[in-house]
C-alpha positions as CSV (number, residue, x, y, z in Angstrom):
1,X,-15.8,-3.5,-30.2
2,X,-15.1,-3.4,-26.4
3,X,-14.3,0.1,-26.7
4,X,-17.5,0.7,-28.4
5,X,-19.6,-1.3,-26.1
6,X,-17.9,0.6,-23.1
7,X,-18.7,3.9,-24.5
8,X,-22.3,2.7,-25.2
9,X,-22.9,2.2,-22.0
10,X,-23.2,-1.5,-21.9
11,X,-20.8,-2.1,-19.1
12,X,-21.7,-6.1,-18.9
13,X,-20.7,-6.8,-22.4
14,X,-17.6,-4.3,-22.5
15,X,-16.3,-6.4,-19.6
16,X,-16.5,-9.7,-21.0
17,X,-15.4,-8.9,-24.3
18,X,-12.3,-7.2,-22.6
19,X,-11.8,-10.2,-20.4
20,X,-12.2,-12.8,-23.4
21,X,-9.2,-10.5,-25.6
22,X,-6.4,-12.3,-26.9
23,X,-3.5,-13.3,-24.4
24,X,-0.7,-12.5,-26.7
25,X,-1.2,-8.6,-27.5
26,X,1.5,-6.0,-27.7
27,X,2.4,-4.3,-24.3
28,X,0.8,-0.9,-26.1
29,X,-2.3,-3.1,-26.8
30,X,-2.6,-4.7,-23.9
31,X,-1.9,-1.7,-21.9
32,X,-5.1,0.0,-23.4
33,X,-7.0,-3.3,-22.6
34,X,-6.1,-2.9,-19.0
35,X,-7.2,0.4,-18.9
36,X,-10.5,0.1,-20.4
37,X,-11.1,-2.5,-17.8
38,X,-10.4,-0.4,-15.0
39,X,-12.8,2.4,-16.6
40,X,-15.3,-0.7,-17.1
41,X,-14.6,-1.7,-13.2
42,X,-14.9,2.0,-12.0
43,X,-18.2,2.2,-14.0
44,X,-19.3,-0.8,-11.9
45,X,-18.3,0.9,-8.5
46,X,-15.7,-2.1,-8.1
47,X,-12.8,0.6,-7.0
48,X,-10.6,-2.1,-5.7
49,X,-10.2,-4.1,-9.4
50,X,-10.3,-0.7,-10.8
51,X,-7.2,0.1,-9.6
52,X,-5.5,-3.3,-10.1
53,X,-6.4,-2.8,-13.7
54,X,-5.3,0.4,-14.1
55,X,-2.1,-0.3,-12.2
56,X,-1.8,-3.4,-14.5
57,X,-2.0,-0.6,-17.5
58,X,0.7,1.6,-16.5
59,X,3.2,-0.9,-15.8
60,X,2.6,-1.8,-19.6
61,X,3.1,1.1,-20.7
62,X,4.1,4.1,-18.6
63,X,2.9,6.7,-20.5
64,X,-0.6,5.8,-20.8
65,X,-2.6,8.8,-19.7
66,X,-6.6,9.2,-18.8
67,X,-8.2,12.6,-21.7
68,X,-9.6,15.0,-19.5
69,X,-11.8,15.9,-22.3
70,X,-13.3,12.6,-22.7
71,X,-13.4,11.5,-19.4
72,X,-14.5,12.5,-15.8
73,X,-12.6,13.8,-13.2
74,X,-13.3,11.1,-10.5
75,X,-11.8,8.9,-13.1
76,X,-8.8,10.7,-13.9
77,X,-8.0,10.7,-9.7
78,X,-8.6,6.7,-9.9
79,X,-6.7,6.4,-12.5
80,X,-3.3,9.2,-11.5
81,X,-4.0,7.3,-7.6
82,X,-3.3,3.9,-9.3
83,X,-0.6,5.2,-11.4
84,X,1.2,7.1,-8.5
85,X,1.1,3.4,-6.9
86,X,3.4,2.3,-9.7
87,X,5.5,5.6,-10.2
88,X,6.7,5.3,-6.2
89,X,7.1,2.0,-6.5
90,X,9.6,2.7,-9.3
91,X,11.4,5.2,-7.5
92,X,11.6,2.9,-4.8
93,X,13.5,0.1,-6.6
94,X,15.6,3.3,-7.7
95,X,16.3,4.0,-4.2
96,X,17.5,0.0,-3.9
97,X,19.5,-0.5,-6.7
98,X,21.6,2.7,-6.1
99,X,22.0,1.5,-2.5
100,X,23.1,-1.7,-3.7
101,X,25.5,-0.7,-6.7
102,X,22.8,-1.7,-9.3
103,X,23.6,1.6,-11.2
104,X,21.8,0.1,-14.5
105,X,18.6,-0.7,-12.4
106,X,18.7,2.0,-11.0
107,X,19.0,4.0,-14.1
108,X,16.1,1.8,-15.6
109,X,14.0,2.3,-13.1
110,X,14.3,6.5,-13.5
111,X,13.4,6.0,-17.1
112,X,10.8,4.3,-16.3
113,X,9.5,7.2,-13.4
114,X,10.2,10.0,-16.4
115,X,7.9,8.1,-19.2
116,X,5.5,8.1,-16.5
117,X,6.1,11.4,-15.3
118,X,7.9,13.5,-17.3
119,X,8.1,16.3,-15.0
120,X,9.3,14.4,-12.5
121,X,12.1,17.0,-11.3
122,X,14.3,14.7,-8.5
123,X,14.2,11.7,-11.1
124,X,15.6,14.0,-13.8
125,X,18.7,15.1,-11.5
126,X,18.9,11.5,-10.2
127,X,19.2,10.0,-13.6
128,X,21.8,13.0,-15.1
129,X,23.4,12.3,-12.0
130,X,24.2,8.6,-13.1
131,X,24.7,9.4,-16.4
132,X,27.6,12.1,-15.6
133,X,29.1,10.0,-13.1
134,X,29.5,7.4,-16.2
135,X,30.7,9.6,-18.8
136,X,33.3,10.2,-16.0
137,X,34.2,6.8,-15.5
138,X,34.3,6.1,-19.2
139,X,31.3,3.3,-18.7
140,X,29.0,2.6,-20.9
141,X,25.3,2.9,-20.0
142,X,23.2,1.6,-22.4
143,X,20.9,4.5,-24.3
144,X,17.4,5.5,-23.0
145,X,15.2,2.3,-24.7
146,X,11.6,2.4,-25.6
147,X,8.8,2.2,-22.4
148,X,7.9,-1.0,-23.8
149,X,11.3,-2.7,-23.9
150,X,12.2,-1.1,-20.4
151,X,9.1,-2.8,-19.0
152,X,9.8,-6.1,-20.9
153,X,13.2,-6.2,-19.7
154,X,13.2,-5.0,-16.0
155,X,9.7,-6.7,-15.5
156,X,9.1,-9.6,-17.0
157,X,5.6,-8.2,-17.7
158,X,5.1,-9.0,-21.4
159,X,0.8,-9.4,-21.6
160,X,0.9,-13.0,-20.3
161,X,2.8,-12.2,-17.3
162,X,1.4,-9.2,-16.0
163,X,-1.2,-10.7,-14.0
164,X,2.2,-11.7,-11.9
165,X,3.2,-8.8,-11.0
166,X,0.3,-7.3,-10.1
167,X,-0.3,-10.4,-7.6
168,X,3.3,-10.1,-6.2
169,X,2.2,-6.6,-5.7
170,X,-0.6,-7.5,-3.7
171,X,0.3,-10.1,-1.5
172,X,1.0,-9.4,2.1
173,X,3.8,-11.2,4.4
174,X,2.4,-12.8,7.5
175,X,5.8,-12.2,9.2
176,X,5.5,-8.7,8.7
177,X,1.6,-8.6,10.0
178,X,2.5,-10.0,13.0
179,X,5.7,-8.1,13.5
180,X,4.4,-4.7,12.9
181,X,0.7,-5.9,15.0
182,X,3.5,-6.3,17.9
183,X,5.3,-3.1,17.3
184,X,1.8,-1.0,17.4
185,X,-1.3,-2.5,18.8
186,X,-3.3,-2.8,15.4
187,X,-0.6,-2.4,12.8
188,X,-0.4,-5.5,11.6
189,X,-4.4,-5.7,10.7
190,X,-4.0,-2.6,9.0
191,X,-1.0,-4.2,6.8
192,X,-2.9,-7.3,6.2
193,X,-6.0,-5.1,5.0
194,X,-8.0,-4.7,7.3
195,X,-7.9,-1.1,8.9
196,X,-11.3,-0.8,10.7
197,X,-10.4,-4.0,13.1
198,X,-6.6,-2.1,13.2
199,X,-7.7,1.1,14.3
200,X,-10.2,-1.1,17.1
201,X,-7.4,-2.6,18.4
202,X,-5.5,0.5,18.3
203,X,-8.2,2.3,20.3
204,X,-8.9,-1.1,22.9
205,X,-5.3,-1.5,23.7
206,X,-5.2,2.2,24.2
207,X,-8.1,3.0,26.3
208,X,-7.4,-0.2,28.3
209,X,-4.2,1.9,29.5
210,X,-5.8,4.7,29.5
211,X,-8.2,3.8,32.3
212,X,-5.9,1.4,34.5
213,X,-4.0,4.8,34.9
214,X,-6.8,7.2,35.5
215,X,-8.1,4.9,38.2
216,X,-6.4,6.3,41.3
217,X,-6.5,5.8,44.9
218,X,-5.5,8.5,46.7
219,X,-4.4,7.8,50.8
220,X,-4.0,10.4,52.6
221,X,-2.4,10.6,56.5
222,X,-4.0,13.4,58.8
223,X,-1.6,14.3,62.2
224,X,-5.6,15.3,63.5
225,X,-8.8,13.7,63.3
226,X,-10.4,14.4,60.2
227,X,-13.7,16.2,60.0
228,X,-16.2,14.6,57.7
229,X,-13.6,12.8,56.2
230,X,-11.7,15.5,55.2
231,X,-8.2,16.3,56.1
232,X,-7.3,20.4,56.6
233,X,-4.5,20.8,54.1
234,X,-2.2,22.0,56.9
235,X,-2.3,18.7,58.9
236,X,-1.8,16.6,55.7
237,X,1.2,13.8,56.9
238,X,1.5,12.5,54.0
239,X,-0.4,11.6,50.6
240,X,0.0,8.1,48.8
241,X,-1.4,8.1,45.2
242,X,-1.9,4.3,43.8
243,X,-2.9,3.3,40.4
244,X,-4.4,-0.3,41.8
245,X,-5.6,-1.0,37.9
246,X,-2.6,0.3,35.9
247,X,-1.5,-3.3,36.0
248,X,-4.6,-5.2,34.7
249,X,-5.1,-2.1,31.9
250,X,-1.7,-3.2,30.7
251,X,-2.4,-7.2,30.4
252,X,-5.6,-6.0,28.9
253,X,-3.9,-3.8,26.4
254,X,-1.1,-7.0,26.1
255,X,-3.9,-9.3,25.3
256,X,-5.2,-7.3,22.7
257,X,-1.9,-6.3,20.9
258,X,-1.0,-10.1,20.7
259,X,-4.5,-11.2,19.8
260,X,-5.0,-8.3,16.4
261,X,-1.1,-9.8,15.8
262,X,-1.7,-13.4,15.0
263,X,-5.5,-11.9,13.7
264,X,-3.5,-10.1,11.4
265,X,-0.7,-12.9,10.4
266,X,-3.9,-15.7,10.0
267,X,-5.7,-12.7,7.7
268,X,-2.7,-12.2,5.6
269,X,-2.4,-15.9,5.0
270,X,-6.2,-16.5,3.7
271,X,-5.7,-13.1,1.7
272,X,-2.2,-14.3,-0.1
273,X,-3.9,-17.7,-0.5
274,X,-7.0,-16.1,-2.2
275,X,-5.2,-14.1,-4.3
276,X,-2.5,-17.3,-5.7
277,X,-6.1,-19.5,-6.0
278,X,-7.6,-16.8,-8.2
279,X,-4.5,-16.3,-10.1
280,X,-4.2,-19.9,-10.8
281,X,-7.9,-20.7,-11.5
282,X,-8.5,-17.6,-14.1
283,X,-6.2,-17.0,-17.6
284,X,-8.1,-14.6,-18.4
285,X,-9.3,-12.5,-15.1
286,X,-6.6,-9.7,-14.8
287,X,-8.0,-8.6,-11.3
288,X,-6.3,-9.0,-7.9
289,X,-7.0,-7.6,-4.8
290,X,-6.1,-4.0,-4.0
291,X,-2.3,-3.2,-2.2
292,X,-3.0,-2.2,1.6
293,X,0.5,-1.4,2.7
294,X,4.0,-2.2,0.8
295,X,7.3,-2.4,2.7
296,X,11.0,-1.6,1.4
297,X,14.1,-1.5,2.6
298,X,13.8,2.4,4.0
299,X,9.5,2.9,4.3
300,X,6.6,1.7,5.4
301,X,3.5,2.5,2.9
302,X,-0.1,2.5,4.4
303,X,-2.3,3.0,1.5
304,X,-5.3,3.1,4.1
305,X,-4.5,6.7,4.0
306,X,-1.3,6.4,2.3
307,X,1.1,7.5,5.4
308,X,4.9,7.3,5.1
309,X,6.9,7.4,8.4
């Protein structure tokens, strides 16, 4: 009925038909519920819960896939953009484990990349890898399990739990907002979600420096009496450059950096609350607040623009 009330066009009642579906559904089920709601949400120009909800989809069920028959293209990029989302994170945790010594994690977690992207070439030779390595070693790795039971198991995400892990996804440390504001003037608001007042900062702190140390005075000593204040070049003594504002354009710039730092660590402390309050007071609202940037152990992802560095 959802379904049909989506493709009807009537976007209201979709959504709260969707939003009122059972808890307890299979993850294929619930998967498909997700990602009717983010079609619903995209329909509704809410990008942000569009892509929680089709995040939330995928990690149900990795091989759920967007019809280019059926649907547009500006959905299928929402939808592959929030799956991509999942797939690195995935490859990520592979990266972990493997570091670690969690080889069945690690082996989990490529399964996991392949049923969401089967042609995923490096994940292929990764997870042969392991497996040779094993057969060597005479250990046993378990055989290749369903999507749904790989999600179930290494997740936790059966339907009632997924709202969970897509929050955990979302929320922002405001140790790491105020480390990386330090690190780069700016940073830390862009990490906490916030990249216009990041790349302000960025640009305040930077032009504050910029001008202390364009501001020169220049004192020059002429072995003659200049004429009309100007010194021949041959009778130049000597000639004294002084940057009298470099010093105040670096406190400025100081200020600033420190100031967009604990902006950024007090934002990503009302955004994490936000996000647990609305987790807590909804059972049924699957929709969280979109992913600005997500830290492991080797990267740094800025999904402003999605950099890695």
């Amino acid at each position: 009925m959802a379904i049909e009330a989506y493709e009807a066009g009537d976007l209201e009642r979709a959504l709260a038909m969707l939003q009122s579906a059972p808890a307890l559904l299979t993850n294929r089920d619930a998967s498909i519920r997700g990602l009717y709601l983010g079609l619903v949400h995209f329909a509704l120009g809410d990008n942000n819960r569009s892509r929680d909800a089709f995040m939330r989809a995928v990690l149900l069920d990795p091989a759920t896939r967007l019809d280019p028959d059926i649907h547009s293209p500006s959905r299928i990029r929402a939808f592959e953009t929030a799956r991509a989302i999942v797939v690195e994170g995935w490859r990520n945790d592979a990266t972990e484990a493997e570091a670690r010594g969690d080889t069945v994690m690690a082996v989990q977690r490529l399964e996991l990349v392949l049923a969401a992207d089967p042609e995923d070439v490096p994940a292929k030779q990764r997870l042969d890898a392991f497996r040779n390595v094993a057969v060597a070693a005479q250990a046993v790795i378990p055989p290749p399990a369903s999507p749904d039971s790989i999600v179930a198991e290494s997740e936790g995400v059966m339907d009632p739990d997924a709202d969970s892990v897509a929050t955990r996804l979302s929320l922002r440390s405001p140790g790491n907002a105020f480390a990386l504001g330090l690190v780069v003037p700016g940073l830390g608001e862009i990490y906490a979600g916030r990249g216009g007042l990041g790349i302000l900062a960025l640009a305040a702190a930077g032009g504050a420096i910029a001008a202390g140390y364009l501001a020169e005075s220049v004192d020059i000593k002429c072995a003659t009496i200049p004429q009309n204040d100007v010194c021949p070049q041959a009778d130049i003594v000597s000639e004294t450059i002084d940057r009298p504002y470099l010093g105040a354009g670096i406190a400025v710039a100081a200020g600033v950096t420190v100031l967009a730092a604990l902006d950024a660590f007090l934002a990503a402390r009302r955004t994490n609350a936000r996000i647990l309050s609305e987790g807590t007071n909804s059972d049924r609202n699957m929709d969280v607040l979109p992913l600005a940037v997500s830290l492991s152990a080797r990267n740094v992802r800025v999904e402003l623009f999605r950099l890695r560095f």
